[in-house]
C-alpha positions in Angstrom: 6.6 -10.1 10.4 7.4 -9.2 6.5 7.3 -12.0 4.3 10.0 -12.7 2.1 10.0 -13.3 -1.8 12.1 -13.8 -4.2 9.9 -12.2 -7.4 9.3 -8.6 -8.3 6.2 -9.4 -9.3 4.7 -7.4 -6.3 2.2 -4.4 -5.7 2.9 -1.6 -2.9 -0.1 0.2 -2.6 0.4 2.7 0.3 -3.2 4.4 2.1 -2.4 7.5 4.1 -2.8 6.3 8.2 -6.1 8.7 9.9 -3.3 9.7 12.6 -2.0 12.0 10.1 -5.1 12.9 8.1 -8.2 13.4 10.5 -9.9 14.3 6.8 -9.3 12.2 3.9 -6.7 14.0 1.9 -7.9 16.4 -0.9 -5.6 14.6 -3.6 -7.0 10.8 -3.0 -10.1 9.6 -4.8 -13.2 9.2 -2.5 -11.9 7.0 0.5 -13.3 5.1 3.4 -11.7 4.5 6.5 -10.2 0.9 6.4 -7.6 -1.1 8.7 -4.1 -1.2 8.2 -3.5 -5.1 7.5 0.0 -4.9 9.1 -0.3 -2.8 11.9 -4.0 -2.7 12.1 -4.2 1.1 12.7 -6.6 3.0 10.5 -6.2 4.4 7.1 -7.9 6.1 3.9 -8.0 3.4 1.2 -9.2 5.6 -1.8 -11.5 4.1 -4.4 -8.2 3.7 -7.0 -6.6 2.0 -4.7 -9.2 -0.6 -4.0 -9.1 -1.2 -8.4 -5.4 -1.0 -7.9 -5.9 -4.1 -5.4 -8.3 -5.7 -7.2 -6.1 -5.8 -10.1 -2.9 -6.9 -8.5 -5.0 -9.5 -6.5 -6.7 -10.6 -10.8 -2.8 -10.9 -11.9 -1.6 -13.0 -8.6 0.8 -10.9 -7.6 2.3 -10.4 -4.0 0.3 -7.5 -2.4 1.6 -4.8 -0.1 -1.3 -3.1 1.2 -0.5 -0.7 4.3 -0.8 2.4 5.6 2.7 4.8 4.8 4.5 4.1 8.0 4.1 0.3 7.4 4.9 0.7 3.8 8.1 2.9 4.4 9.6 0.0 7.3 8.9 -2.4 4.6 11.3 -0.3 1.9 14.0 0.3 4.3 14.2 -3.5 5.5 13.6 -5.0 1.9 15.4 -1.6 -0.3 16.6 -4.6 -2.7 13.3 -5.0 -4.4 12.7 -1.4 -5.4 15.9 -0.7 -7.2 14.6 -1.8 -10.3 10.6 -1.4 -9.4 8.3 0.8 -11.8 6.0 3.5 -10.2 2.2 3.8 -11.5 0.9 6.9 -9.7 -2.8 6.6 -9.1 
């Protein structure tokens, strides 16, 4: 289930799932393995995305944490909320 809200105060921080990478990918910081909170699959959480998490989680904001399929479903059932989002690329 994908939670609604009705802020854009949110952080999307998308892991790459081990399906598709057997080695963590050459252009992620050091990564561990880590479970996808949604659909519970593995996926490499990089050490930029765990300070990425840690800082959405110091500023209260909603947190989207999932491996890319997860992350992609949740775009194309909510597109609203990224039509006037801001990318940081870590």
């Amino acid at each position: 289930m994908i939670p609604k809200i009705d802020s854009a105060d949110f952080a999307i921080i998308p892991c790459p799932p081990y399906p598709e990478y057997k080695t963590q990918p050459a252009d992620q910081s050091h990564c561990e393995l880590s479970d996808c909170p949604i659909c519970k699959g593995k996926m490499w959480l990089s050490e930029k995305k765990k300070g990425m998490l840690a800082l959405a989680e110091s500023l209260k904001k909603d947190i989207f944490l999932g491996c890319y399929d997860c992350i992609k479903k949740i775009a194309m059932e909510n597109s609203s909320w990224f039509k006037e989002s801001k990318m940081i690329k870590l």
